[in-house]
N, C-alpha and C positions, 0 to 999 in steps of 0.2 A: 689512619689519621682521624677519619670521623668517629671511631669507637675510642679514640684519647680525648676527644673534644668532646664528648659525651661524659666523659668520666668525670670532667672539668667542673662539670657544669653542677653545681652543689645543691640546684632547685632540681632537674633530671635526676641528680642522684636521691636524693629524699626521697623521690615519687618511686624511683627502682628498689627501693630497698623495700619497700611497700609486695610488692612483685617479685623476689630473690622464689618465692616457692613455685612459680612458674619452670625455672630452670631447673627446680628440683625435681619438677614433673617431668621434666624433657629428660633430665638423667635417669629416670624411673623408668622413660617410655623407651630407653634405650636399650634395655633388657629384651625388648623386641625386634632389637635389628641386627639380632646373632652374633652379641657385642663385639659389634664393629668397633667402634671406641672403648666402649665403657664395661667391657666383661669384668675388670680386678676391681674398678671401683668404687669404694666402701665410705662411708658416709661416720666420721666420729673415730678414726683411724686411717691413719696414711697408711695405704697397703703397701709392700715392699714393688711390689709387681708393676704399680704405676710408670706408666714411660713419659719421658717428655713429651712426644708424641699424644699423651693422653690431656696429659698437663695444657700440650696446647688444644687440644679438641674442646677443654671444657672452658677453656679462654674466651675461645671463638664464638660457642656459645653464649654464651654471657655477654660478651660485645653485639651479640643479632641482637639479645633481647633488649638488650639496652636500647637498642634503634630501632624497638618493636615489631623487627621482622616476626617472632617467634610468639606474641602475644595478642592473647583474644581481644576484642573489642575495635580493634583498628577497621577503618573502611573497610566496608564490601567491596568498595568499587574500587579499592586496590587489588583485591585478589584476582586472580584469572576465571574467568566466567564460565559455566557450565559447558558442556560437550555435550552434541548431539548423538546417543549409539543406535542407529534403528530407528526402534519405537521408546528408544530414553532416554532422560536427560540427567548426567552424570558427573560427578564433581572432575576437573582435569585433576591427572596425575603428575607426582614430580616436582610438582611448585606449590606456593600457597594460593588455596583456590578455594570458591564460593561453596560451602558446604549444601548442596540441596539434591534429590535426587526425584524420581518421580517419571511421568508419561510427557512424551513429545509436545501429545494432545490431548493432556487429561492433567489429571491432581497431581501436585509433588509438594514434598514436605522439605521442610530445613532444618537448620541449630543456626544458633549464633557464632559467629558475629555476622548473620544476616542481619537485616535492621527488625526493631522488637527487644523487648527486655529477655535479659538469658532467662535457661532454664523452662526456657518454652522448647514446644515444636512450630514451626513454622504450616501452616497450611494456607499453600496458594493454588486460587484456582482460574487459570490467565482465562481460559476457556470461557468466563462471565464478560470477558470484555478490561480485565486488571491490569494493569502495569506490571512491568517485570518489579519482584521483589514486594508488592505489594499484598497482602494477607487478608485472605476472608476470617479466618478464626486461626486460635492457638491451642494446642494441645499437652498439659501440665501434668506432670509425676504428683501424685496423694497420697503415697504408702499408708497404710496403716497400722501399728502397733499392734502383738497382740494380745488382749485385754484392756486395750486403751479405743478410744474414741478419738483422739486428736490427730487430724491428717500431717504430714510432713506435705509442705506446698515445696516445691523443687524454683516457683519462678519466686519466692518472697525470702527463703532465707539465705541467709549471709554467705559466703562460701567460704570452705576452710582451706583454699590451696591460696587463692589470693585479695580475700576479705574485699567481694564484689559482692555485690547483691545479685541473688539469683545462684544455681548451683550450676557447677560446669557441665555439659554434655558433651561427649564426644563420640565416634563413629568408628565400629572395626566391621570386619568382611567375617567373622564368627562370633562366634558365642562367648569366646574367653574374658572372664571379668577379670582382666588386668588390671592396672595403672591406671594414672588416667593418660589421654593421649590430645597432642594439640587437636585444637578444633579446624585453623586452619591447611591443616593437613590430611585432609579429606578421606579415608576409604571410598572405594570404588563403587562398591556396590557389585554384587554377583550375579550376574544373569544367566541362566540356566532355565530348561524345560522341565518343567514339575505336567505331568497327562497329556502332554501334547500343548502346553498352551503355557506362551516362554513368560519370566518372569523376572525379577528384580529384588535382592534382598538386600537390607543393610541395618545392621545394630548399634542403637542407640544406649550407650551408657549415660550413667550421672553418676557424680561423687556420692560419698557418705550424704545422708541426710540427717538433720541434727538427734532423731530418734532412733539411728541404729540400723532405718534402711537400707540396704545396698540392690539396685534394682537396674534392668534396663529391659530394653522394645526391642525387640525383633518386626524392621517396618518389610512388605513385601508387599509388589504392585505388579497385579496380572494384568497381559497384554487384552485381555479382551472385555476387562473392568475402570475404563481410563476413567473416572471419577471415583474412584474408590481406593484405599491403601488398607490392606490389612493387618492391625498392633498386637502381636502376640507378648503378653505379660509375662518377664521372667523373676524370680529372685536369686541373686550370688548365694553360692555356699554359704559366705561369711557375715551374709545378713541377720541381722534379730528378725526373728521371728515373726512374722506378721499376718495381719487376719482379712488385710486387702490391699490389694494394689489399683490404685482409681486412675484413669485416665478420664482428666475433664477439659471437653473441650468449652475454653474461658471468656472468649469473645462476642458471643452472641449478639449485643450491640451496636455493633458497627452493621448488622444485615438488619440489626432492628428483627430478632426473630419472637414473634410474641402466640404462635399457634404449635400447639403439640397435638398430634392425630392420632388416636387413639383407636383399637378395633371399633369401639361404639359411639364413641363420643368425641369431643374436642376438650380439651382445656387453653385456658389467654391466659396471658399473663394481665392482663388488665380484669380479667374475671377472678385471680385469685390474690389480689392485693390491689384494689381498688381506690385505696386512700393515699398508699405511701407515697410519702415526699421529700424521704431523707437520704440524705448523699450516699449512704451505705447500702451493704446487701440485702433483701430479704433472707428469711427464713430458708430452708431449703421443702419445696414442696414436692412429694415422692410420688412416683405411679406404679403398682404392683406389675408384675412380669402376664399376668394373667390378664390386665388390659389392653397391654400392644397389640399388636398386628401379628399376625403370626404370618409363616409362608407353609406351604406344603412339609417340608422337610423337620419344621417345629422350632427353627430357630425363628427369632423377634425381634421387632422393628423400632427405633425409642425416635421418632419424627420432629422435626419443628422447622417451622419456615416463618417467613414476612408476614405479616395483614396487610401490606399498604400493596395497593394494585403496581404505583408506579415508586419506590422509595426512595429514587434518585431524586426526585420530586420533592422536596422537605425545606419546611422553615424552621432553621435553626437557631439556637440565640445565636447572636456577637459574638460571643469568648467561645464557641465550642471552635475547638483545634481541630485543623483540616485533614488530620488522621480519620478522622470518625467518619467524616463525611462519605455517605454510601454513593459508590456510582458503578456503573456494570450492569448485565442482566441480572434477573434475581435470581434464588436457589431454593431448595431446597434439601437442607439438613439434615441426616440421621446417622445415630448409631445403631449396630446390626449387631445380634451374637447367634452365630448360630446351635452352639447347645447351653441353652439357657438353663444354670439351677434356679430350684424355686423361690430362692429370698433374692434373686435378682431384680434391681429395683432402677427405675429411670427417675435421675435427681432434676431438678432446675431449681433456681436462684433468681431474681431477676433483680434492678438496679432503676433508679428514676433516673439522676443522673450518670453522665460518659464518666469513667472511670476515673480514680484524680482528677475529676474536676467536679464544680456546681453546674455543670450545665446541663439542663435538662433535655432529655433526648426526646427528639421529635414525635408527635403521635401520643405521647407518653411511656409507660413504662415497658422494659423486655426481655426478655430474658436474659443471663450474661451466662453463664454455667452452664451445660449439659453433655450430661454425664451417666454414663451405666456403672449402677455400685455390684459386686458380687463376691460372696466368699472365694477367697483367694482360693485360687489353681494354678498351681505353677506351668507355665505354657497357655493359658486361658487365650483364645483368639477372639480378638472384636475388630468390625469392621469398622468406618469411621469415612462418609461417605459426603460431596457436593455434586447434586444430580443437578442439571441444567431442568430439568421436566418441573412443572408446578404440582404441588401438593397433590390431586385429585391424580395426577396421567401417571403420577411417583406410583402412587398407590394401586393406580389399575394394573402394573406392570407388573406389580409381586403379586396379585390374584390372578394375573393372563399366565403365567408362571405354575400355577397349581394345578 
């Protein structure tokens, strides 16, 4: 009765038609479920083999999504909340549930339809004092082309399954670049002992990108690193060719991070763009692999953290939106690679004003981007880290280490 009264409805229906390639994904991901329903199922030919039984499986479909059980963007806080396993915290099984995965009592990451524009990762880190669901930084797909210069952003363009901005992500327990697969349908995540010290893995797909990319993250979170996730870069077979795969973390502003710690020196963002005052990016200012930090082992450190002693502390204008507004302990920042090639380079970007908007961020300017660039390797591991410790004890701790 409520999927006839849905059909009725001529404003619903406009909007769904907008959406028909949602179900096309649901029939695509169904090739995964040892066609249950949809083994004969042929798309531009009626297969003879179709049963009514099939006929109505793909009804029923079609009437959930209509009523958006089966489509991304709907509340978070309709889906069933995460599960505690041990030391993890795990999407529930079986029903539509909050996609995030991650430590008890350390970092966990998301996808949408967490709250955030798609096409991100989600990095939350409650451990500072954060609300459930609420984001220290966000972590973006860059592929890049190769012989080209120009990134594919994963959280700006358009998507081709249902002309949303932002590209879909979605989550399997292997490595198979399938289909694509609903988001709130969560994979598990696999927990296993990797040397004695138990672990948590889960892969992160995206659709095509408009340059050819096909790409996804293998995330994995060690029980005895709970502020840390480590992003192993993969590319599909059936990708174009590409000469890098950039994971930037995008947010920087909201912690207000404006100091980068370098083996000898420091760099500010108020030290390397001292005038700007316009709503847009800066330039992108780089640091050679040979400046970081190193640790015993030879992999390096790309740092940034807060200037402000206290940043919960801030006069803000009027109109900035109470996303932005920092509260929590503070952190400290970094990305980690531990075999670092030689043209591996640490980017930042920084922003006068909060993002879509004019409003100036407090202090003045700070970074928003940071990011390790490096010639693609397929399987390439970075770490991507929010240590509770302040800049100076971060740092003492990777030299008490050597």
């Amino acid at each position: 009765m409520l999927c006839m009264e849905k059909l009725k409805s001529k404003k619903y229906w406009f909007q769904m038609l907008k959406k028909i390639d949602i179900v096309l994904v649901w029939l695509s991901a169904a090739r995964r479920m040892e066609d249950l329903f949809f083994g004969q199922l042929k798309f531009g030919e009626m297969d003879t083999k179709i049963t009514r039984l099939k006929i109505i499986a793909v009804f029923v479909f079609f009437c959930l999504a209509i009523k958006g059980e089966l489509l991304s963007g709907q509340d978070y806080k309709n889906l069933a909340p995460v599960v505690k396993n041990g030391n993890w915290i795990q999407p529930a099984q079986g029903k539509r549930a909050q996609p995030v995965w991650g430590h008890v009592n350390g970092i966990r990451v998301g996808i949408a339809p967490m709250p955030g524009p798609r096409g991100l990762l989600r990095i939350y880190a409650p451990y500072l004092g954060h609300k459930e669901g609420k984001m220290i930084n966000f972590i973006a797909f860059e592929p890049i082309r190769a012989g080209k210069t120009e990134r594919g952003f994963s959280e700006l363009e358009m998507s081709k399954l249902d002309n949303v901005r932002g590209k879909r992500f979605w989550s399997a327990n292997d490595s198979v670049c399938s289909g694509a697969l609903p988001e709130i349908y969560p994979a598990s995540g696999v927990v296993r002992k990797i040397n004695s010290e138990e672990t948590l893995t889960v892969f992160i797909f995206s659709e095509l990108f408009d340059n050819g990319a096909r790409v996804y993250a293998r995330l994995r979170f060690y029980e005895y690193r709970p502020f840390e996730v480590e992003l192993t870069t993969n590319v599909c077979e059936d990708s174009k060719e590409l000469d890098s795969f950039i994971l930037t973390a995008t947010m920087g502003n909201f912690a207000r991070l404006r100091t980068l710690y370098l083996a000898d020196s420091t760099k500010t963002s108020l030290e390397l763009w001292p005038g700007y005052r316009d709503v847009h990016f800066t330039l992108h200012d780089s640091t050679s692999v040979d400046e970081m930090i190193k640790d015993k082992s030879g992999g390096v450190y790309f740092i940034a953290a807060p200037d402000e002693e206290n940043p919960q502390i801030a006069n803000y204008s009027p109109d900035t939106r109470e996303h932005w507004k920092y509260y929590g302990e503070t952190a400290t920042q970094y990305w980690y690679c531990p075999r670092p090639d030689s043209q591996l380079m640490g980017l930042v970007n920084g922003r006068y004003t909060y993002w879509a908007s004019k409003s100036p961020i407090p202090e003045g300017i700070s970074f928003e981007n940071f990011e390790l660039k490096t010639p693609l390797k397929n399987g390439e591991k970075l770490i991507f880290g929010i240590s509770p410790l302040q800049p100076s004890e971060f740092i003492q701790s990777i030299k008490a280490d050597e």
